[in-house]
Biopython code that builds the backbone (N, CA, C, O; Angstrom):
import numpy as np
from Bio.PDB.StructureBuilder import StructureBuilder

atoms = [
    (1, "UNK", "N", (111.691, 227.060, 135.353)),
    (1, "UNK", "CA", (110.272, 227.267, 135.133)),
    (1, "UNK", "C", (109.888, 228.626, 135.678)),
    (1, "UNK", "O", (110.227, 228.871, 136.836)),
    (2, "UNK", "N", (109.315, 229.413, 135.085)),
    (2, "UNK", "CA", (108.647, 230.824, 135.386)),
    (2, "UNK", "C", (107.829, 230.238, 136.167)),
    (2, "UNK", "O", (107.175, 229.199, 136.065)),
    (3, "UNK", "N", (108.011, 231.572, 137.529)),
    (3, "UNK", "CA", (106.449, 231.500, 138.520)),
    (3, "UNK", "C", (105.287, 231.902, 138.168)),
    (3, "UNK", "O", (105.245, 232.971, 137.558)),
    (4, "UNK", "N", (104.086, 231.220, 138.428)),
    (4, "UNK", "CA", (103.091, 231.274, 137.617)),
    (4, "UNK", "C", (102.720, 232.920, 137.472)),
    (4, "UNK", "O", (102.367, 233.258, 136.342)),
    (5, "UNK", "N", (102.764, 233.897, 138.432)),
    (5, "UNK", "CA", (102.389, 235.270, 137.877)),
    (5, "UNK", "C", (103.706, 235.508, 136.742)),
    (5, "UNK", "O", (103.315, 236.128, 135.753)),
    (6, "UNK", "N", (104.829, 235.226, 136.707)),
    (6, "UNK", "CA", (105.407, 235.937, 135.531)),
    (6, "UNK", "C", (105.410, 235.227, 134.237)),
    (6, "UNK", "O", (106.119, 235.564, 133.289)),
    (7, "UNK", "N", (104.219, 233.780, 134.229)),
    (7, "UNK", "CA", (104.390, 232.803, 133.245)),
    (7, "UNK", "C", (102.799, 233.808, 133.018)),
    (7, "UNK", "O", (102.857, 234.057, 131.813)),
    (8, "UNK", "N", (102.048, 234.186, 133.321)),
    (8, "UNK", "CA", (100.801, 235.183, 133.054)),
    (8, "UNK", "C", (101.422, 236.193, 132.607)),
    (8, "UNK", "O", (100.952, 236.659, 131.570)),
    (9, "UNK", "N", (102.217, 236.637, 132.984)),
    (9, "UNK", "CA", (102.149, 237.889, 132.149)),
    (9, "UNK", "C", (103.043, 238.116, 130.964)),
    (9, "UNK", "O", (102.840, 238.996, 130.128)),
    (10, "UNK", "N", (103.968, 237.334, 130.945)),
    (10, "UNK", "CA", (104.087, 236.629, 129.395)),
    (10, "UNK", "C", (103.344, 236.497, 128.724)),
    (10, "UNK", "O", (103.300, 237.257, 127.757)),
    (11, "UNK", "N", (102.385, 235.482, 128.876)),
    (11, "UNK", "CA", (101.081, 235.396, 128.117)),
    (11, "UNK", "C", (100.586, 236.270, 128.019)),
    (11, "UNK", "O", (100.211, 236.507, 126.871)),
    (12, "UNK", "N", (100.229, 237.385, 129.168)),
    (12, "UNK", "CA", (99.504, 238.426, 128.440)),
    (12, "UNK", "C", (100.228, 239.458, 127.705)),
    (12, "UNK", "O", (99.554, 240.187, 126.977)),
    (13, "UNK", "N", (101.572, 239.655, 127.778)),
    (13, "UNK", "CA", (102.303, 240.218, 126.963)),
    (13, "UNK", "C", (102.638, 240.297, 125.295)),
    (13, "UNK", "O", (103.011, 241.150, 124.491)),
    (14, "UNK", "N", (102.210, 238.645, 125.295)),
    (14, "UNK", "CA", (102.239, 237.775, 123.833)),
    (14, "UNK", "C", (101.209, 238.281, 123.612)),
    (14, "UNK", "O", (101.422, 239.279, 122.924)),
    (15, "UNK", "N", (99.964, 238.128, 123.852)),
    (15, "UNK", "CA", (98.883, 238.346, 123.277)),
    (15, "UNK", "C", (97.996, 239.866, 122.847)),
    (15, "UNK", "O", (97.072, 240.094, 122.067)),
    (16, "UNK", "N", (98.872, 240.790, 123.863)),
    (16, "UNK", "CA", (98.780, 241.573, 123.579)),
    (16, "UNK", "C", (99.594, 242.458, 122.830)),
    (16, "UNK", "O", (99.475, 243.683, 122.863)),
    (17, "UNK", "N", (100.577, 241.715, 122.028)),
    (17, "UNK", "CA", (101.432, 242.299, 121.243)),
    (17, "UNK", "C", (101.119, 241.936, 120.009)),
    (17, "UNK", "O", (101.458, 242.755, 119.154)),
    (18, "UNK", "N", (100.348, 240.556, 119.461)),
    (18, "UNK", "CA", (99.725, 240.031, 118.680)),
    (18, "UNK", "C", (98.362, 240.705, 118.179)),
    (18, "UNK", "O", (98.036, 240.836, 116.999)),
    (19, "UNK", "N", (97.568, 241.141, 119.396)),
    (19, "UNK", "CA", (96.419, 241.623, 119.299)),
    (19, "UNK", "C", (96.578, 242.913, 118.912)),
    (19, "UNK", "O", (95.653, 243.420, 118.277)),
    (20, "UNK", "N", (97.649, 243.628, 119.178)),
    (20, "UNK", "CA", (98.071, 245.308, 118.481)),
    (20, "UNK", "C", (98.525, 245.464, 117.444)),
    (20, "UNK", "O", (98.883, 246.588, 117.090)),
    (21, "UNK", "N", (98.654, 244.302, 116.588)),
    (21, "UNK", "CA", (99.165, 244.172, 115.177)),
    (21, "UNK", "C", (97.985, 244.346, 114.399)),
    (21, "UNK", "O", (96.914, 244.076, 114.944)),
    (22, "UNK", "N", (97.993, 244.858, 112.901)),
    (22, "UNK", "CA", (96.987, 244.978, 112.149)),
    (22, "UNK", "C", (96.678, 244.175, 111.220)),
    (22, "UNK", "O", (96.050, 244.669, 110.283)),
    (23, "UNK", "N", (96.933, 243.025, 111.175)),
    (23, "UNK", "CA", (97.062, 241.955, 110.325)),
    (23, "UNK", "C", (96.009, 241.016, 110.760)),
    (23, "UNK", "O", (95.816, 240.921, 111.972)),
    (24, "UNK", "N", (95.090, 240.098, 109.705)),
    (24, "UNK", "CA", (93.994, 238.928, 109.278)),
    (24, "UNK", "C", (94.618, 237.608, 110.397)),
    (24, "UNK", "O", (94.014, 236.591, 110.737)),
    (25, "UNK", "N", (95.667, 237.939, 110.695)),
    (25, "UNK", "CA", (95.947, 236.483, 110.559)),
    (25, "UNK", "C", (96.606, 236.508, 112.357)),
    (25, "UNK", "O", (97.171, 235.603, 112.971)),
    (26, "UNK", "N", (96.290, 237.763, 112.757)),
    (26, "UNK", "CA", (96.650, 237.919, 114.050)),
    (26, "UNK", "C", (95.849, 236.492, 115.036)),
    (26, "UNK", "O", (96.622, 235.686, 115.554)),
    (27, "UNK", "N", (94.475, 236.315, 115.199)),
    (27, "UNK", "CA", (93.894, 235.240, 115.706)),
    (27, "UNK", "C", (94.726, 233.884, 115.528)),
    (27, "UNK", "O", (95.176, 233.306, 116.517)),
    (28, "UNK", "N", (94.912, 233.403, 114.241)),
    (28, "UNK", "CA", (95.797, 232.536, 114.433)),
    (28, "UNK", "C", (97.464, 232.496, 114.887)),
    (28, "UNK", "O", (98.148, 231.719, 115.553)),
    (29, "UNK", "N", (97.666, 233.501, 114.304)),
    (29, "UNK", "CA", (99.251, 233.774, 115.183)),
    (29, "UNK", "C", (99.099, 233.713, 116.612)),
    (29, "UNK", "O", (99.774, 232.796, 117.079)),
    (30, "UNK", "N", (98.340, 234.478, 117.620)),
    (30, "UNK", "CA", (97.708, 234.484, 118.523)),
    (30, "UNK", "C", (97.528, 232.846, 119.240)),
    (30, "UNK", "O", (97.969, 232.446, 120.317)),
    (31, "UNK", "N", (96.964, 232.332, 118.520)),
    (31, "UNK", "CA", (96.534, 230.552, 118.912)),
    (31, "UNK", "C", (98.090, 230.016, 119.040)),
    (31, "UNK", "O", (98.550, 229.454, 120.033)),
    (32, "UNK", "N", (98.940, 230.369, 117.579)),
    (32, "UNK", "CA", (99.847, 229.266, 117.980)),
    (32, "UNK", "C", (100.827, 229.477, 118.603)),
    (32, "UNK", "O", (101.635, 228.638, 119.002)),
    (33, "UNK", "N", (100.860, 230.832, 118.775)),
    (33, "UNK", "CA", (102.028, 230.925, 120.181)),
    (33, "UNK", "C", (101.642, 231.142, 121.560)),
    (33, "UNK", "O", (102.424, 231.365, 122.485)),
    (34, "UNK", "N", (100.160, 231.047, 121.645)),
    (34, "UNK", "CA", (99.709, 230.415, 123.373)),
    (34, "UNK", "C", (99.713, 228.925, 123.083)),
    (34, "UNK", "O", (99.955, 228.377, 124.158)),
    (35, "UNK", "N", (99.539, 227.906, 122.015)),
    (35, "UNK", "CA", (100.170, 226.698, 122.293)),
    (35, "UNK", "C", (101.366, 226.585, 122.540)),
    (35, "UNK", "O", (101.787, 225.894, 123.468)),
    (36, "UNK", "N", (102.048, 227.200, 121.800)),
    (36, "UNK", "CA", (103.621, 226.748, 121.531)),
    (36, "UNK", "C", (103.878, 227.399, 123.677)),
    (36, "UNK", "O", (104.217, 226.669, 124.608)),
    (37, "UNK", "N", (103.639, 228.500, 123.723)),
    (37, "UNK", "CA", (103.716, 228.847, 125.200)),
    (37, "UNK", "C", (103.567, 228.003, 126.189)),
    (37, "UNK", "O", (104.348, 227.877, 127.132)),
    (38, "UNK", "N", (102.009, 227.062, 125.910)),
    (38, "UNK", "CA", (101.654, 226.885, 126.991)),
    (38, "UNK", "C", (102.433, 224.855, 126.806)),
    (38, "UNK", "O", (103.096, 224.108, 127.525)),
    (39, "UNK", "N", (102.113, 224.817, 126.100)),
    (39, "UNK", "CA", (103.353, 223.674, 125.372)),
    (39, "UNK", "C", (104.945, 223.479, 126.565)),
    (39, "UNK", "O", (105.259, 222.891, 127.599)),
    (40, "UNK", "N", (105.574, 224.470, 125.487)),
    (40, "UNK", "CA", (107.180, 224.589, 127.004)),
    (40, "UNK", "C", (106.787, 224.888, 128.163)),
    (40, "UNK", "O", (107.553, 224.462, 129.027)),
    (41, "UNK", "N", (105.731, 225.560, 128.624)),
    (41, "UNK", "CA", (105.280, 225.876, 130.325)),
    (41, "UNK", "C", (105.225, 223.806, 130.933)),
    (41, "UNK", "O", (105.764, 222.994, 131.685)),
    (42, "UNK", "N", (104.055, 223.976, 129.806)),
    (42, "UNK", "CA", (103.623, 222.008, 130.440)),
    (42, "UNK", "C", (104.467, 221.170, 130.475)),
    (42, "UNK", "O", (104.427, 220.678, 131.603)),
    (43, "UNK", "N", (105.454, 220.568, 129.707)),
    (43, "UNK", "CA", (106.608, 220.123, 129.356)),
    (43, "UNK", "C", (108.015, 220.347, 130.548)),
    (43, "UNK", "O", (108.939, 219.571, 130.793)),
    (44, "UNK", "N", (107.699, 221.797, 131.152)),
    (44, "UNK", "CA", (108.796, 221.607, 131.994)),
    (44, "UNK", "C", (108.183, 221.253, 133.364)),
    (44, "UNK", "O", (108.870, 221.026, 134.361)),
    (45, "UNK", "N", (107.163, 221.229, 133.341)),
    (45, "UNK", "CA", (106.341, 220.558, 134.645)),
    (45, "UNK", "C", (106.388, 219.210, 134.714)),
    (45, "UNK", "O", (106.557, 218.434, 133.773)),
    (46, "UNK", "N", (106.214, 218.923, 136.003)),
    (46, "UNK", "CA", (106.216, 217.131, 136.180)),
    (46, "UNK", "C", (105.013, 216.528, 136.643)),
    (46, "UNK", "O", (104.664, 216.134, 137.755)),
    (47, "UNK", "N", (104.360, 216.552, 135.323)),
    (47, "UNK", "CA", (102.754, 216.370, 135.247)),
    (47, "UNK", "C", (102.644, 214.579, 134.836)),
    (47, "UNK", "O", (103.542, 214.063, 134.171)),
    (48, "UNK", "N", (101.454, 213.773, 135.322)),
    (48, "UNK", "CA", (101.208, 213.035, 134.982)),
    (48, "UNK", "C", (99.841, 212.555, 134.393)),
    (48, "UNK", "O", (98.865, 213.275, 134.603)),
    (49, "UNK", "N", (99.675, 211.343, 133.639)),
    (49, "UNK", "CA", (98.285, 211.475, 133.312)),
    (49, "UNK", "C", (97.247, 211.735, 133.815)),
    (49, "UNK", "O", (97.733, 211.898, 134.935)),
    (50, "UNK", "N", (96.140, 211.934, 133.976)),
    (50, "UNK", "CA", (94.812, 211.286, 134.835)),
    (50, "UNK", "C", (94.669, 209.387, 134.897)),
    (50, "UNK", "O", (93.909, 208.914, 135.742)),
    (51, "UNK", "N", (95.429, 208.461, 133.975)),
    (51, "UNK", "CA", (95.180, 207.590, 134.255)),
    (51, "UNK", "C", (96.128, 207.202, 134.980)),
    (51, "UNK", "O", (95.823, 206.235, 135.679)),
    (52, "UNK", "N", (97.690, 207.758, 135.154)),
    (52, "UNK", "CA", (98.631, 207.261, 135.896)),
    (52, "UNK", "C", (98.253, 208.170, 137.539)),
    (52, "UNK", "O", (98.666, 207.671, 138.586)),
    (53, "UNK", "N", (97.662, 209.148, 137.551)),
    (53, "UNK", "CA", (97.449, 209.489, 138.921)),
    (53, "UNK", "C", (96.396, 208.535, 139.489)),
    (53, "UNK", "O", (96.527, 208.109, 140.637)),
    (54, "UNK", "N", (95.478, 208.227, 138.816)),
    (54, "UNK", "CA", (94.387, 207.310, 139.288)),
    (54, "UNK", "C", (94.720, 205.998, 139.778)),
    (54, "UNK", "O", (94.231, 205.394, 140.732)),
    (55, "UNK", "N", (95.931, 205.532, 138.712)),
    (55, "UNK", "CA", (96.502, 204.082, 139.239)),
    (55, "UNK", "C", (97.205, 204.182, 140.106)),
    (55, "UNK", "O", (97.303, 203.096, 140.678)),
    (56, "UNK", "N", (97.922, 205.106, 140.652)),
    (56, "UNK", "CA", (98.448, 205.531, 142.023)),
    (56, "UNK", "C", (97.744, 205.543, 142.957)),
    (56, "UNK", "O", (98.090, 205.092, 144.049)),
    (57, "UNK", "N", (96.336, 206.186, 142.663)),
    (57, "UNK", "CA", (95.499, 206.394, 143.922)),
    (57, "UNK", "C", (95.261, 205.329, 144.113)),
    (57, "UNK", "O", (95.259, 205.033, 145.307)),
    (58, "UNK", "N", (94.976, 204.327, 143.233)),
    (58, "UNK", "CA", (94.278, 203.203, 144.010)),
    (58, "UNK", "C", (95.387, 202.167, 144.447)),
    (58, "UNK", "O", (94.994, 201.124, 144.970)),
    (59, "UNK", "N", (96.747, 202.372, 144.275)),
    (59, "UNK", "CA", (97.402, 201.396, 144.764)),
    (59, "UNK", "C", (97.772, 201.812, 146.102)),
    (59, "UNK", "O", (98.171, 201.097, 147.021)),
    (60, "UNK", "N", (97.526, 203.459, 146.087)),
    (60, "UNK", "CA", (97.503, 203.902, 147.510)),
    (60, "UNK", "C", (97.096, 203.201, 148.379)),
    (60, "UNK", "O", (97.582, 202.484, 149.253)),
    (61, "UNK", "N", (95.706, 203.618, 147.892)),
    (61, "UNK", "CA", (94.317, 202.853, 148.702)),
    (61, "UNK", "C", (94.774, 201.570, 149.411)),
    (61, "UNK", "O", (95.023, 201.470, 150.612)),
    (62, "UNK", "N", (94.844, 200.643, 148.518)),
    (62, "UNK", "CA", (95.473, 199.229, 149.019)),
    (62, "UNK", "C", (96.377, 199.431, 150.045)),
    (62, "UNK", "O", (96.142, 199.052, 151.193)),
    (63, "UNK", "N", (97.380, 199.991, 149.726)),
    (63, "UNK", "CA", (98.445, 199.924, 150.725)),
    (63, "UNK", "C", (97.904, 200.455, 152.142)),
    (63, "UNK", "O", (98.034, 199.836, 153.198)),
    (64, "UNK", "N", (97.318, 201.616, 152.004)),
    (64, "UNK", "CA", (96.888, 202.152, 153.427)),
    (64, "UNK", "C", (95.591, 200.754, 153.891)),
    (64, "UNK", "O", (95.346, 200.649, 155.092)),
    (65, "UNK", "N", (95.032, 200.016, 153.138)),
    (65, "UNK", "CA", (94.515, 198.732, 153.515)),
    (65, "UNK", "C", (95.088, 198.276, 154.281)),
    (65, "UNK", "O", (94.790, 197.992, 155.441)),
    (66, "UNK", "N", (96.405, 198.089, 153.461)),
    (66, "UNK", "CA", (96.937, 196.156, 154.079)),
    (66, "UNK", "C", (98.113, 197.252, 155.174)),
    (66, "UNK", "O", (99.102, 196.635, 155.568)),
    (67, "UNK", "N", (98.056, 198.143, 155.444)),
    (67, "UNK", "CA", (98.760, 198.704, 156.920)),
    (67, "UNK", "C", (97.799, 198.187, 157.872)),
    (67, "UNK", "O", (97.858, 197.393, 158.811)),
    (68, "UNK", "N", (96.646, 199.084, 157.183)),
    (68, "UNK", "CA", (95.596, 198.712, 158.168)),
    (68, "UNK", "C", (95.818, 197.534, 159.082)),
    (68, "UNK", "O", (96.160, 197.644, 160.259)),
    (69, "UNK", "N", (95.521, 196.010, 158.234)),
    (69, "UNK", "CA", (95.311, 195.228, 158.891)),
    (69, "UNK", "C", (96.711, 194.984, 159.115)),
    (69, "UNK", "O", (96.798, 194.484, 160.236)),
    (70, "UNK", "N", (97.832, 195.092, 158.599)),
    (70, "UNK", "CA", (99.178, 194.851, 159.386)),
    (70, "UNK", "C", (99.251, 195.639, 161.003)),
    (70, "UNK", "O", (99.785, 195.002, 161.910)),
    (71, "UNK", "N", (98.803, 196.753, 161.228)),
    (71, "UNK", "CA", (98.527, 196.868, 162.067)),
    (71, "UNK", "C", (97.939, 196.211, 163.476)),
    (71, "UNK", "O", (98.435, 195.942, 164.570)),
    (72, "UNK", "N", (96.140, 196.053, 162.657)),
    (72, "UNK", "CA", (95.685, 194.904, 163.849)),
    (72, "UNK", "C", (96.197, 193.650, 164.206)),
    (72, "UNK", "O", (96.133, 193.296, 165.383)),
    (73, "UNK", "N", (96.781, 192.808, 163.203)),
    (73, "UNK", "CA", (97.804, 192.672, 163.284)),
    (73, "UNK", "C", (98.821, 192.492, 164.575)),
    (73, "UNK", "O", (98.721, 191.692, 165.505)),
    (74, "UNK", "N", (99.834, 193.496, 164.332)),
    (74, "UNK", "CA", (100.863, 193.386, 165.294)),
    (74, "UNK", "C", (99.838, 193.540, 166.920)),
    (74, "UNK", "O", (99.970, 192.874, 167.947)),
    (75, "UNK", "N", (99.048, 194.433, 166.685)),
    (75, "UNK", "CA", (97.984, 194.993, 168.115)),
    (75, "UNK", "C", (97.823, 193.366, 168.580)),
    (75, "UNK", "O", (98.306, 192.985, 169.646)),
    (76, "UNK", "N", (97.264, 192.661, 167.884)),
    (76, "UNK", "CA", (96.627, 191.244, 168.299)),
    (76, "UNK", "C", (97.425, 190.015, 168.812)),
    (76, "UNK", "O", (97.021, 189.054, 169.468)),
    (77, "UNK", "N", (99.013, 190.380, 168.208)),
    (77, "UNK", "CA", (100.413, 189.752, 168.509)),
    (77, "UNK", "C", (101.028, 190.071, 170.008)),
    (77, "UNK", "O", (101.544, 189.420, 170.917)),
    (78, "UNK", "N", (100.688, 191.403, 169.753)),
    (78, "UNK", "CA", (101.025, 192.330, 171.450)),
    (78, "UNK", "C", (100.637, 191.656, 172.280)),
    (78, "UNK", "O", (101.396, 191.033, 173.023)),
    (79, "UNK", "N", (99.064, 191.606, 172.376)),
    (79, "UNK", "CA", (98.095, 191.338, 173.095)),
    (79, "UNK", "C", (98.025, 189.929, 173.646)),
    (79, "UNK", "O", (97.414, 189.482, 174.617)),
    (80, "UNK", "N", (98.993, 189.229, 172.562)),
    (80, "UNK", "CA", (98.640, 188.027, 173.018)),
    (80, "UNK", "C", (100.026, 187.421, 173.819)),
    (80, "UNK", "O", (99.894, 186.383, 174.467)),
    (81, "UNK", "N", (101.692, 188.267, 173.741)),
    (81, "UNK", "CA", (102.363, 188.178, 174.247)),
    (81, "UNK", "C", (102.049, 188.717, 176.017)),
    (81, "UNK", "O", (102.419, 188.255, 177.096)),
    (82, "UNK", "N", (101.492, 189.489, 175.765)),
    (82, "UNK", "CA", (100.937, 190.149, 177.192)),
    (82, "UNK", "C", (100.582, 189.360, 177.890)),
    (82, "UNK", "O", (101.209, 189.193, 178.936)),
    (83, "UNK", "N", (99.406, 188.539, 177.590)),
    (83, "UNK", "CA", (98.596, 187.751, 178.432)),
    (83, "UNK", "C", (99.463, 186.514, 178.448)),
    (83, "UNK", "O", (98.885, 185.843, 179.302)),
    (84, "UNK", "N", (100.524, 185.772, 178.022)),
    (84, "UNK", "CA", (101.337, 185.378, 178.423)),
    (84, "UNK", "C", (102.450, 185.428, 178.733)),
    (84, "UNK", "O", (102.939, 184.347, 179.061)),
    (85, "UNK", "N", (103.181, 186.416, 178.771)),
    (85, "UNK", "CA", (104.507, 186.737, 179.236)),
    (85, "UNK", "C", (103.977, 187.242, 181.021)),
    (85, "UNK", "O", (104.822, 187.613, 181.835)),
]
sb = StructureBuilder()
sb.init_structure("model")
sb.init_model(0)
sb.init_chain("A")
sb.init_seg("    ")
for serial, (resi, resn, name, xyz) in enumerate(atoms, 1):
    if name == "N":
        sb.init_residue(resn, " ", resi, " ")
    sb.init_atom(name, np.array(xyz, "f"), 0.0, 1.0, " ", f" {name:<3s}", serial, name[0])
structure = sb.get_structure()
């Protein structure tokens, strides 16, 4: 994967090699090779949805919950070996 300044200046390299051409049809040539670009850039990244990051977050959530109370928990187990041991 190109680092993002040399994945920019690709792009601006493309586009400005597109844009120095004298041809109608430069705008769309232009479009489809910043998709097709930005396409293999995204693709080699390890991107996930917005709905699969969201369902992560919230199973996060839970989990840092039920530590939580696993926590108080063991604290309340301690506490109670203490006062009798």
């Amino acid at each position: 994967m190109l680092p993002p300044k040399a994945f920019l200046d690709s792009l601006a390299q493309q586009a400005s090699s597109l844009l120095s051409q004298d041809k109608p049809a430069a705008v769309e040539d232009l479009e489809q090779q910043l998709r097709a670009l930005l396409q293999s850039a995204f693709t080699r990244l390890d991107l996930v949805s917005r709905e699969e990051f969201e369902s992560q977050a919230l199973v996060l959530q839970r989990t840092r919950q039920r530590l939580e109370q696993l926590e108080q928990q063991v604290a309340r187990l301690e506490e109670q070996l203490q006062q009798t041991g």
